[in-house]
N, C-alpha and C positions, 0 to 999 in steps of 0.2 A: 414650144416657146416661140414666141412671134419673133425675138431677136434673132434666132436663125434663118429666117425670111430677109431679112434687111441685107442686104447687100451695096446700098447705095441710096440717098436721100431720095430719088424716087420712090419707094417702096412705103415711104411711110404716107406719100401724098392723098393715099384712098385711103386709108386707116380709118375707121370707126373712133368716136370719143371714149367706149369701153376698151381696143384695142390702143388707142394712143395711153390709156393711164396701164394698161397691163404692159407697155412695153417702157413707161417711166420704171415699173416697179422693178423689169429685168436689167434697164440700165445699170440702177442704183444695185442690182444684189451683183451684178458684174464688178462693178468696180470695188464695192467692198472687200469682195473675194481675191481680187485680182493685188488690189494696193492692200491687202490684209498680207499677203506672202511678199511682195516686191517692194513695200514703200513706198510712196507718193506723193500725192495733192490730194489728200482725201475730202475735206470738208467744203474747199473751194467750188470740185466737182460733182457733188453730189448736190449743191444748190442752184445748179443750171442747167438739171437735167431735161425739166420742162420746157425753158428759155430757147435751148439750143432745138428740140424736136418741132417749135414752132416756126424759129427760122427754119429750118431746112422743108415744112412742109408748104410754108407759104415762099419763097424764095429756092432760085433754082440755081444750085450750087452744082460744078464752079461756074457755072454762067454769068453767078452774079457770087461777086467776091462777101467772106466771110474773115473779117481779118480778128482774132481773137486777144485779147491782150488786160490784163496777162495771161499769154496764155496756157498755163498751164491749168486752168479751168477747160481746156479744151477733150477732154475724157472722153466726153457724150460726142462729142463731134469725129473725133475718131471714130468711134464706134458705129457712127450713122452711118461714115461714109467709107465701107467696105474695110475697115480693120481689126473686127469683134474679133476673127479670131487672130490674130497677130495681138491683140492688144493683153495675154496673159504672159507677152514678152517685154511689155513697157517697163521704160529702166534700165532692162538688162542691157550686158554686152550683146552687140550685134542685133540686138531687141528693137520697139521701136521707142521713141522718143516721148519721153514725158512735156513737149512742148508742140507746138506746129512745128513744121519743117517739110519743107519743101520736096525733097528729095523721095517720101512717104506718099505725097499724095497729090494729085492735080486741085485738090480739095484745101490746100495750105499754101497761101499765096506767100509767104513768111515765114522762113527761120526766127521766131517771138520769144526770148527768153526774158529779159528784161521788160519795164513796167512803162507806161503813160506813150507809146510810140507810135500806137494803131491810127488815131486819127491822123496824122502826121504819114504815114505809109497810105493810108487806105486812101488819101487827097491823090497823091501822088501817083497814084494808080489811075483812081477816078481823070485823073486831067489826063495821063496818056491815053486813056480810051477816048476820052473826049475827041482830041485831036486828031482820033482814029477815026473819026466818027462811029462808034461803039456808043452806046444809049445803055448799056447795063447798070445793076443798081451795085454797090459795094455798100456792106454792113461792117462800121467796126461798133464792136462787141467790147464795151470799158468798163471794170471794176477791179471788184476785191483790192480797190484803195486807187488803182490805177491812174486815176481822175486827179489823186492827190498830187502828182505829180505835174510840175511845169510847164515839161513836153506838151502835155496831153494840151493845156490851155494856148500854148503856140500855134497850134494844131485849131484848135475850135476857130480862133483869132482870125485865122486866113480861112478857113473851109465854110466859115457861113457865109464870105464875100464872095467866094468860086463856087462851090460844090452843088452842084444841081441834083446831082440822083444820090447822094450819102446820107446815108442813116446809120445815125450813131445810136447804139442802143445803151443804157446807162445801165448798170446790173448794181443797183444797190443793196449792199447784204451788209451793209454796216460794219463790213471785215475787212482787212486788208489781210498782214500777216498776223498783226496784232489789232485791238480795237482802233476803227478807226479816229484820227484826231485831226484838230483843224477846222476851220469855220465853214471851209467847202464841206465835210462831211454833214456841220449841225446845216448850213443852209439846204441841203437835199433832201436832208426830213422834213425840211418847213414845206418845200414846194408841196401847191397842191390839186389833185386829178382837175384837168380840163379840157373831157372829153365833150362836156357843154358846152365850151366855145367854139372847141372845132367845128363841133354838128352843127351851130349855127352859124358861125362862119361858111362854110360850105352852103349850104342854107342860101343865105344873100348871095352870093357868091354866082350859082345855077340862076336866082331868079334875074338878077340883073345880065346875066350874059344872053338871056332868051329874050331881052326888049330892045328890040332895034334901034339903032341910030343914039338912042339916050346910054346906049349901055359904053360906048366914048366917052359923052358928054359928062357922064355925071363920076367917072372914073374916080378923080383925084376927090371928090366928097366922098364917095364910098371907101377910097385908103382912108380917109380921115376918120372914117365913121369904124372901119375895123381896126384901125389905132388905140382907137377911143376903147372901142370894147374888148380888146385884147391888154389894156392897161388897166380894166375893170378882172378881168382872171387872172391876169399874169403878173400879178403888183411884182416889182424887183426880180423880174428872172431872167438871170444873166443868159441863158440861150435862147430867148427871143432877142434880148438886145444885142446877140452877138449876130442874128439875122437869121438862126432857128427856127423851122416851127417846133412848138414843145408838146410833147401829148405824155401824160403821168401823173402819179406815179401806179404802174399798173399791177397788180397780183402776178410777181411772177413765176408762181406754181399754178395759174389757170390758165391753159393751153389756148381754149378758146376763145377769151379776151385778149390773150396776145395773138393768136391769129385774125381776127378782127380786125386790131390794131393795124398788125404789118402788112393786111393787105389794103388799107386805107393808103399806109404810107407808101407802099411801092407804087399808088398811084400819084404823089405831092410831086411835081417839077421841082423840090425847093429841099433845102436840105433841113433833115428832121430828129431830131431828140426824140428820142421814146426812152422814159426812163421808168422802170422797173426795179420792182422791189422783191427778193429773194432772200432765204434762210439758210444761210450757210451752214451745209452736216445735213441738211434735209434731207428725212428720212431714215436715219442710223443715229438714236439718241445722245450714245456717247459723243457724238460731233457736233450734234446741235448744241450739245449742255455744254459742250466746250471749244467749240472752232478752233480758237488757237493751238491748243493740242494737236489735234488733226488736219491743222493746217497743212504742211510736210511732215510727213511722218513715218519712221521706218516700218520694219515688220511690225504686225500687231496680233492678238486674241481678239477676233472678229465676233468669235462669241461672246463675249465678256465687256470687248472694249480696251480691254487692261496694252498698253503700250510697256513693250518688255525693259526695264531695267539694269542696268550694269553697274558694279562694286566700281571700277576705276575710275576715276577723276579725269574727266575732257579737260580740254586746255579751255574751251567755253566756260566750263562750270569753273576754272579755276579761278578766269576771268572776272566769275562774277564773287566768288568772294569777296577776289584782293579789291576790287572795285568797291566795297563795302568798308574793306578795310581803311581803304586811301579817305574816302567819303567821312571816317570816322575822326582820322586823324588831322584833317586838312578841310576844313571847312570854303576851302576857292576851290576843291575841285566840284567840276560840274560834269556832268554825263549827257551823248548827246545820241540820237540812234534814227536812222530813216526807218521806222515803220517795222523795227525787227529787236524791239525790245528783248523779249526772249532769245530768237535767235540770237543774239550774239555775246546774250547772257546779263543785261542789263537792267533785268525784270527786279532783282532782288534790291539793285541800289535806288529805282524808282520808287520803291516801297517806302526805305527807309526814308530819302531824301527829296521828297518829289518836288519839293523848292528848284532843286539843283539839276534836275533831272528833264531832257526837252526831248518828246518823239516831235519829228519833224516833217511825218508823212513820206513818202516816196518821194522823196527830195532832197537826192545825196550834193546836189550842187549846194543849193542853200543851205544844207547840215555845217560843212563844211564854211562857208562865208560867213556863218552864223559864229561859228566859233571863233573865226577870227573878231568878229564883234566883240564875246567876251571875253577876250585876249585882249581885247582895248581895255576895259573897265575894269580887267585887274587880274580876271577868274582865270582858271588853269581848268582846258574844258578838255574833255578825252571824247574825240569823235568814233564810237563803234561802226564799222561798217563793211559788209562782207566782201572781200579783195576783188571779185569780180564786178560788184556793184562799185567799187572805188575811180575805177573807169571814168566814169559819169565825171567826177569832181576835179579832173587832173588842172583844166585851168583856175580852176577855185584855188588849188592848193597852192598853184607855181604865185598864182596874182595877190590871194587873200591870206597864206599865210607865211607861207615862205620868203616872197618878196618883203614882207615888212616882218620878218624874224619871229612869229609872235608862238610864243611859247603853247602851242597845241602838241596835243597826244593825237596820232590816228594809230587806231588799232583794228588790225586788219586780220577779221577769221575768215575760214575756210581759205588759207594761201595754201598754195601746189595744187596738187590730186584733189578733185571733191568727187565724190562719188555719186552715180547713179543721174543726175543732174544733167551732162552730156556736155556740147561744148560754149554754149551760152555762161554755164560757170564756174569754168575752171578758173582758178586761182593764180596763174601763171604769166600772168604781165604784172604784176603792180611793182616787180625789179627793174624790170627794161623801163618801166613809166616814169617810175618816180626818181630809181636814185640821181638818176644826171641831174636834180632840181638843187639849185643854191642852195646853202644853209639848212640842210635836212639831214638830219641824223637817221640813220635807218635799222633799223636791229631785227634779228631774227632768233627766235627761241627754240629751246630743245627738249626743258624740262619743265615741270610745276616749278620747282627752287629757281629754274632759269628765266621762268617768267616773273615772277616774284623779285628776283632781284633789277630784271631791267626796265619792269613798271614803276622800282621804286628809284631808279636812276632817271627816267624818264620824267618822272615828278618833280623830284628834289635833288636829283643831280647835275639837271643841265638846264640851260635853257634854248629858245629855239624851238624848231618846230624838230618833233621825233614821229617818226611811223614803226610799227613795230609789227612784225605779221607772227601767224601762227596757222597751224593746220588745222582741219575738222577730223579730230583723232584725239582715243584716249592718250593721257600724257604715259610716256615711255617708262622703263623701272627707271629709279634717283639713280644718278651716280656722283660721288664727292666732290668732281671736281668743277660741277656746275655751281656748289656754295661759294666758290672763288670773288670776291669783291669784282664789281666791274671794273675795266680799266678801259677806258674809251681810247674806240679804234682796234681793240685788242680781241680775241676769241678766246676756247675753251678747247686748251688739249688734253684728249682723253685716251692717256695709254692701255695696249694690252694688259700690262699688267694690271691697271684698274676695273677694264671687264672684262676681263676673264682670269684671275688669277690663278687658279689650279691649274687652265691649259698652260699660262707662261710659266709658272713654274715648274713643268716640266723638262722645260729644257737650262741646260746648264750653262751659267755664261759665257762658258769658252766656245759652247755652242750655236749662241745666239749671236756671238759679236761678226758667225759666216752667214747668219742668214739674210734672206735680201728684208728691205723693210720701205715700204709704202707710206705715204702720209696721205689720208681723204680730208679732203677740205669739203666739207658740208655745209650746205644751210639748214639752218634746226631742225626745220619742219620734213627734213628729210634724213634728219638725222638717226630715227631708228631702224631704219633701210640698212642706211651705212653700216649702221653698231650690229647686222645681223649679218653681213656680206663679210665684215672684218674676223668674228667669230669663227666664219668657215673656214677664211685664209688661215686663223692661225690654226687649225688642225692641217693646213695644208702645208704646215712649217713657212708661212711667211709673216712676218711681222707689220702688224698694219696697226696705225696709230691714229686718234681721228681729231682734226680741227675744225669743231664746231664756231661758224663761224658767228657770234654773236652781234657782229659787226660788218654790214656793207657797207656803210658808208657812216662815219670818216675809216678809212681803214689804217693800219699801223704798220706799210711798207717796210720800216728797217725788221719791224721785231718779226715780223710773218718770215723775210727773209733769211734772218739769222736760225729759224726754230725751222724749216725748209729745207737746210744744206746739209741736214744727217741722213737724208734719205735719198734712196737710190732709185723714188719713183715718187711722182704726183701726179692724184685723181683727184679732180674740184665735180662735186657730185650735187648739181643745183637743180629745185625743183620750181622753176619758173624756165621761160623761154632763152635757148642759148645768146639767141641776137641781143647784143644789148646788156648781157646779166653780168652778174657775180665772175663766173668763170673764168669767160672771154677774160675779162680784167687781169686773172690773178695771173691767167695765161701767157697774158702778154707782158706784166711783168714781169715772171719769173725769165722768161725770154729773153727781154732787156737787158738785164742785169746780171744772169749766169747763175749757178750754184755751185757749188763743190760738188765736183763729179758730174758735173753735169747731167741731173737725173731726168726721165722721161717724164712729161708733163700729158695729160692728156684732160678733156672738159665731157661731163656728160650731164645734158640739160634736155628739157623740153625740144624737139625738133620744132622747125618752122610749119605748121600745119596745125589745124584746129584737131579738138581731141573729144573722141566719142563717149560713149555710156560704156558704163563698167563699175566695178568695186576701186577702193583705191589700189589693189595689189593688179588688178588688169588695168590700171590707166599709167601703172607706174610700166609695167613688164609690157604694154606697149610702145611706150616711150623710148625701151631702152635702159628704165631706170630701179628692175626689179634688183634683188639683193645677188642674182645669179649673173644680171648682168654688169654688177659691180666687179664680184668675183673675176669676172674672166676680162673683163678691161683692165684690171689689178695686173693680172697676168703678161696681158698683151704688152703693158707699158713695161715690166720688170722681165718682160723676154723669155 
């Protein structure tokens, strides 16, 4: 196999065109095999398998930067550059990274988890070398929707007036996570190849610089004249006028037109758009015939294609329901999504309601401003968007809807733990971010019936703006006391007796009234953790009680208080970052204020530090926040 020869982007630089497509074909059965057992980015990467063996044979990496974005299309690139075999541990704990990151490789100038950033990073590079006097080339590398993104166009804005040696490569696969949408995507299919104006551009170009003395003189006629004929190729295309040269759109599964290409451009003084056109899944049919699918995707049947199935209800899929449901009942609500229809389960309401229904592209700032828009004119919009990506939108949120009250839903998946993903998206700030914001309701779930009822509170119970987050996890078994009507400000106490009652009724109440008893104050999304650490204590004879807290913000001080002073210990068990969260707060209330008996209080949250690759039971039992390590902080607070 020729891929065991490669060991570094040198290796492929003499390759034969029979051996560059026989080591396309080992790429692509690598990674199949590899995201068939681990889950990944399957469809992204396998349609720039070509893309990326072009750059690394014509550009000399890291010599000359390759900033990827998103990068999680970075697969092949790993694999070029010395981690084919490390790379059947991408994903895992202690494995390598499904993203760049620095740390892996001299060959990853960026930690790249999020979307539209490269040109914007790869400038910023480019100018430090400059100043270095360093003359190297830097390629970012933009799609799979990337482009759709605002960053990215901030980015272009300033780098066609500075950027001398940058080549932005455009990777059009018409994909993002979902199809892509937006006028930037239809105007990228209009653009069209004009490799004929370069070649004659260059042309005039060589002739008038070998005529002495006139080749001064007649300079500003000849701009005029390659104006003129560049506005005859290029009618409306916004990366000439932003001071691009533009060369596309080029086949990009034919190696040696893009190598062509890129060694034309690594000669341009001038910063250059080469944009390319590729088929997302390429080469593995089931990815091609469905990208989206394969987009992220867990384990799979590589023979078959078949993506494995599970009987229980995600709190995603419940989402999308009740979001059908609301849609049925309430004709204002509207549904809004950056570019992750599916993910975050929004696929089902766009069907029914596509009036109602806005993808907004990789553009969670304006998702969010947006909705405050129809918060003007009347609609009640529910912004989906996944809690890491929430990031992006915080001054959207504090300026565009908070500040002027306006009754929006953001609904926030994958909060806490996400798995496999590493630490670009974890879920564990949008606590410390958001609650200190005026006027924001903020709620956290534990059940399907717990989501259910605070989506339908969040609707038609309040007004205002509400955030509401949830986990990337099937929803937990029901327990009755999440049917409880909401009562804002207030949680959801769930006694022993309720889950577990043949352990509690074993013991007798004269017996129970010696036992010590704990109260967990949990956020939803880590509420099945709690419900499984509480189970142990009470074979261990401790009585542990658990308040799910459906409410960070407004919280209900007296009532927390008074339901608090029966117990002879508290653990607040938050899966967002301690600085800043849930805990701290309750902590220092309780503190403030005293209890009956003054019981031990103790906080377990996210430490200060970013958090690596794992499942969610190793990113939890890293933390600190596994069910064994409930257990025995239970202990330490009750002595």
């Amino acid at each position: 196999m020729i891929l065991h020869s490669i060991h570094s982007p040198e290796d492929i630089k003499s390759l034969s065109k029979k051996s560059l497509k026989s080591l396309t074909s080992e790429i692509r059965s690598k990674i199949i095999e590899v995201v068939g057992k681990n889950g990944g980015h399957l469809a992204s990467n396998l349609g720039v398998v070509e893309l990326t063996i072009a750059l690394h044979k014509v550009f000399n990496s890291p010599k000359d930067a390759i900033v990827w974005d998103v990068s999680h299309q970075c697969y092949p690139h790993k694999i070029l550059t010395g981690r084919c075999e490390e790379f059947s541990t991408v994903r895992l704990k202690d494995g390598i990274s499904g993203f760049t990151k620095i740390r892996e490789s001299e060959h990853d100038y960026f930690d790249a988890g999020h979307a539209s950033s490269s040109i914007s990073s790869a400038l910023g590079l480019l100018a430090s070398w400059k100043i270095q006097g360093r003359n190297d080339k830097v390629i970012a590398v933009i799609g799979d929707g990337a482009l759709t993104g605002g960053m990215a166009f901030e980015g272009l804005s300033h780098a066609g007036q500075l950027a001398e040696n940058l080549i932005v490569v455009v990777n059009d696969n018409q994909m993002s996570i979902d199809k892509n949408v937006g006028s930037f995507s239809r105007y990228l299919s209009r653009l069209t190849f004009t490799c004929t104006y370069h070649g004659f551009r260059h042309t005039v170009d060589r002739i008038i610089d070998r005529i002495p003395y006139f080749n001064t003189r007649i300079g500003k006629l000849v701009f005029r004249f390659k104006r003129g004929i560049k506005g005859l190729f290029l009618t409306n295309n916004l990366f000439v006028d932003l001071g691009f040269e533009y060369v596309g759109p080029l086949d990009g599964h034919d190696i040696e037109a893009m190598v062509k290409v890129f060694e034309k451009a690594k000669r341009i003084p001038r910063p250059v758009v080469i944009h390319v056109v590729t088929k997302k899944g390429k080469g593995y049919s089931p990815a091609e015939n469905n990208p989206s699918a394969f987009h992220g995707v867990g384990p799979f049947n590589t023979s078959e294609g078949l993506v494995e199935k599970f009987d229980n209800l995600s709190f995603t899929e419940n989402f999308s329901n009740k979001m059908v449901e609301l849609g049925s009942r309430n004709g204002k609500i509207a549904a809004i999504t950056a570019a992750m229809s599916k993910g975050t389960g929004l696929d089902a309401f766009s069907r029914k309601y596509p009036e109602r229904f806005f993808d907004v592209g990789i553009a969670e700032e304006h998702a969010v401003t947006f909705a405050g828009g129809l918060c003007a004119g009347g609609l009640v919009p529910v912004v989906a968007i996944y809690s890491t990506f929430i990031q992006r939108s915080v001054d959207q949120i504090i300026e565009d809807i908070a500040l002027q009250n306006r009754h929006c839903i953001i609904a926030l998946d994958r909060a806490g733990a996400v798995p496999s993903d590493g630490e670009t998206h974890q879920g564990i700030f949008d606590i410390s971010l958001l609650r200190s914001i005026p006027n924001i309701k903020f709620l956290t779930v534990a059940t399907k019936t717990d989501m259910d009822l605070c989506l339908d509170y969040a609707v038609d119970g309040t007004d205002g703006p509400v955030v509401i987050r949830w986990p990337k996890m099937t929803c937990p078994t029901e327990l009755e006391s999440f049917s409880n009507p909401v009562e804002e400000g207030r949680g959801v106490l769930v006694t022993c007796d309720e889950y577990s009652p043949s352990v509690a009724g074993q013991y007798a109440e004269n017996s129970r009234l010696s036992m010590k008893k704990i109260l967990f104050v949990c956020t939803g999304s880590i509420f099945a953790e709690t419900l499984t650490a509480c189970r142990s204590l009470l074979m261990d004879g401790i009585v542990s009680d658990i308040y799910s807290l459906r409410f960070l913000k407004p919280f209900d001080e007296k009532h927390f208080l008074e339901l608090a002073s029966g117990y002879d210990g508290i653990l607040c068990v938050e899966d967002g970052v301690k600085i800043g969260g849930a805990g701290e707060y309750i902590e220092g209330l309780v503190k403030k204020n005293g209890l009956q008996g003054n019981p031990g209080i103790k906080v377990l949250a996210f430490p200060d530090r970013f958090v690596s690759n794992g499942s969610r039971m190793q990113i939890l039992e890293d933390a600190g926040l596994g069910p064994d390590d409930l257990c025995r902080a239970a202990k330490e607070i009750l002595g």
